[in-house]
C-alpha positions as CSV (number, residue, x, y, z in Angstrom):
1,X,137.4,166.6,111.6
2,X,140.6,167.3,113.4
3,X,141.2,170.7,115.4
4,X,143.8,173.0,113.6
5,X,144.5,174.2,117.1
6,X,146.2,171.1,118.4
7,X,149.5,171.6,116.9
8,X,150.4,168.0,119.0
9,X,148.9,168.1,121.8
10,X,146.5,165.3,122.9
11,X,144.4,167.3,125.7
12,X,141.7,169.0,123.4
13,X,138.3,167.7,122.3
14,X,139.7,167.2,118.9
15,X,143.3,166.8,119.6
16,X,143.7,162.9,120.1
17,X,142.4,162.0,116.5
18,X,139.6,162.8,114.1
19,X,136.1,162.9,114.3
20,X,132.7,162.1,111.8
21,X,132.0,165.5,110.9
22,X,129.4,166.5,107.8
23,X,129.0,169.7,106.5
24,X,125.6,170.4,104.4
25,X,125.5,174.0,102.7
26,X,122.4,175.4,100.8
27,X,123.1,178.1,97.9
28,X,121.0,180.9,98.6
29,X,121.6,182.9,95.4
30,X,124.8,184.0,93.8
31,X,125.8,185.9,97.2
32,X,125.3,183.4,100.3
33,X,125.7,179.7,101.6
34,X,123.7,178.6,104.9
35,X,124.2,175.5,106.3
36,X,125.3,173.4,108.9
37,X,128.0,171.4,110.2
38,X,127.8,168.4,112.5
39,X,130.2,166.7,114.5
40,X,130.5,163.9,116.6
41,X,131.7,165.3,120.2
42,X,132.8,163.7,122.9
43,X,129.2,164.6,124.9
44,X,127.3,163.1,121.6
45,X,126.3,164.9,118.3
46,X,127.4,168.5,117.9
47,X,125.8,171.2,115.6
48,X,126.8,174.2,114.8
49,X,125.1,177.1,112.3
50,X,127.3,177.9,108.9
51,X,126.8,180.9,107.4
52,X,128.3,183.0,104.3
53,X,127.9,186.1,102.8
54,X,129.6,188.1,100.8
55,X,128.4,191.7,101.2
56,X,129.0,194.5,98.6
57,X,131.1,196.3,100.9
58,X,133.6,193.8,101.4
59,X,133.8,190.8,98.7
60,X,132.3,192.5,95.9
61,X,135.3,195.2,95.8
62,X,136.5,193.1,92.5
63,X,135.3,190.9,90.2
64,X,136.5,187.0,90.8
65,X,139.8,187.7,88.5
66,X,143.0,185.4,88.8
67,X,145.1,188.7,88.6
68,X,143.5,189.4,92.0
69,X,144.5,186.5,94.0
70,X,148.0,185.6,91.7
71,X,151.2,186.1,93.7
72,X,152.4,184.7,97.2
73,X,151.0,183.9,100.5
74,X,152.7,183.0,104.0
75,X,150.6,180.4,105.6
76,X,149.9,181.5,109.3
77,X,146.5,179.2,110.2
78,X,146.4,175.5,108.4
79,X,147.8,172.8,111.0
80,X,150.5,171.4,108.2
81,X,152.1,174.7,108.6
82,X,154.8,175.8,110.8
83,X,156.9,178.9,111.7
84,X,156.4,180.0,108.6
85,X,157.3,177.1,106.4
86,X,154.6,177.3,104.1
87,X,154.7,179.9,101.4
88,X,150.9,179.1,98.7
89,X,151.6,180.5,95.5
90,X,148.9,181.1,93.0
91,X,150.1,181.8,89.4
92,X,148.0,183.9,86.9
93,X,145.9,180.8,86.1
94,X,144.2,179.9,88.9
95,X,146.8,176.9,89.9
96,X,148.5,176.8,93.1
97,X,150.9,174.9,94.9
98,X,152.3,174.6,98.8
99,X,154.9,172.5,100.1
100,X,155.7,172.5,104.1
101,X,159.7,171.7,105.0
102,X,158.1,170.5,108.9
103,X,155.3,168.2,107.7
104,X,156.5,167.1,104.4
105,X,152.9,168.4,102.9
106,X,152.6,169.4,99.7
107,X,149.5,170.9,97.8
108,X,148.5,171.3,94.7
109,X,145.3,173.1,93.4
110,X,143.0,174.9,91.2
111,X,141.2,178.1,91.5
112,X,137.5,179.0,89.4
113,X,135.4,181.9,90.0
114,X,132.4,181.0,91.3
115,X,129.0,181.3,90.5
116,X,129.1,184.4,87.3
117,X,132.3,185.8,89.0
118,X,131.3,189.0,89.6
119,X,131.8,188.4,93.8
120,X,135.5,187.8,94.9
121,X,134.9,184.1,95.7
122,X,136.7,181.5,94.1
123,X,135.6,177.3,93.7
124,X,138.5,175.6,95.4
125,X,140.3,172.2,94.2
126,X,142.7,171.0,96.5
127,X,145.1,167.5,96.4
128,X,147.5,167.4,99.4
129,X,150.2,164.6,99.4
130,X,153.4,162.9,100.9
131,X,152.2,164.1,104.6
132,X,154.5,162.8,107.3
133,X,153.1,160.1,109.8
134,X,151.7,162.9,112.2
135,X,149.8,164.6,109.1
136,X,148.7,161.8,106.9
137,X,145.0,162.4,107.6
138,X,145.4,165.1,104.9
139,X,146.8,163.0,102.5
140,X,143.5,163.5,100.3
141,X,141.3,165.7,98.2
142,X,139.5,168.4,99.2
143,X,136.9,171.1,97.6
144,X,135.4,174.0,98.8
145,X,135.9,178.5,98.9
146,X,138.0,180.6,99.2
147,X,138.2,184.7,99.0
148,X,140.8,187.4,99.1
149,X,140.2,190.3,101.7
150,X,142.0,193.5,101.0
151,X,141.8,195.3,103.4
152,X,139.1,196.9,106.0
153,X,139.1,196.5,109.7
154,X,142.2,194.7,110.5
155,X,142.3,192.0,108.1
156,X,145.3,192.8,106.1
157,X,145.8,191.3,102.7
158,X,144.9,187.3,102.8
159,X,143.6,184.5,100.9
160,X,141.4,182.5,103.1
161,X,140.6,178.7,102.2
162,X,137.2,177.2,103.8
163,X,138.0,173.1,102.4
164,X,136.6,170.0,103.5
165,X,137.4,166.3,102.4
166,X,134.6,164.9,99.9
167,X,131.4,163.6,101.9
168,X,132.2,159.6,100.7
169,X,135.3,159.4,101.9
170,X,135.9,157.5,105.6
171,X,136.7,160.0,108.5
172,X,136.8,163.9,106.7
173,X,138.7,166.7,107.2
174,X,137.9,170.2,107.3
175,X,140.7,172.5,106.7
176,X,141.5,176.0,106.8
177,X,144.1,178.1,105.1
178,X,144.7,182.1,106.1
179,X,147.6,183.5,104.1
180,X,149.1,186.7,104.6
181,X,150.4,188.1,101.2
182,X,153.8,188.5,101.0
């Protein structure tokens, strides 16, 4: 695991290289994943509680359609991302692609509804390539969620991407992606 919050520096607890980090999740029905995620701190074994719902009020809004999440996104959280650089697009299938002009990242993905689809959560497929030196940790695959908020609170219009690196492969990455619809 490597902290999106480094951005190059080396002073944080993540920021001079990745950790062992494992995350285990538990479906609990169609509507909520509980698990946990461990790390590998500097002060010895760190755990912290994962939990996700998606409630009527705010998930269930739509169905998990590809006309819902289609169109394009400005990346503002993932670390391979920059001022802007990284515009995800997602096309009326379910693929989607990213390429960064600052890291040299580019992704390319797949989209499913998850579960029966009737919660606006999507199964996430994700293969990120041709990272620079500084980025090349996230030259690999990753799986996970991902939902569209639209609105509510302040949260704006985004696709959010919870991804992590497959279990068997040495020193994974968790990744998040927040896009702002454009």
């Amino acid at each position: 695991m490597v902290s999106e919050r480094c951005r190059g520096a080396t002073n944080g607890e993540f920021c001079d290289g990745g950790v062992p980090a494992e995350l285990e999740l538990t479906k609990l029905g169609n509507k909520k994943l509980n698990g946990t995620l461990h790390y590998d701190a500097r002060e010895g074994l760190v755990s912290w509680a994962v939990s996700m719902t998606w409630p009527t009020s705010t998930y269930a809004r739509f169905a998990a359609e590809f006309s819902h999440v289609s169109g394009a996104y400005r990346e503002v959280l993932a670390d391979f991302a920059h001022d802007g650089d990284v515009i995800v697009t997602v096309d009326g299938n379910g693929r989607w692609f990213f390429q960064s002009a600052h890291t040299g990242c580019t992704g390319n993905g797949a989209l499913a509804p998850h579960g029966d689809g009737t919660v606006n959560v999507y199964d996430v497929e994700l293969l990120i390539a041709n990272c620079d030196a500084e980025f090349a940790h996230l030259n690999r695959s990753f799986g996970g969620v991902a939902t569209r908020s639209t609105g509510g609170m302040d949260w704006g219009d985004w696709l959010v991407f919870w991804l992590s690196s497959p279990d068997a492969e040495p020193n994974p990455v968790a990744l998040t992606m927040w896009g702002a619809r454009l």
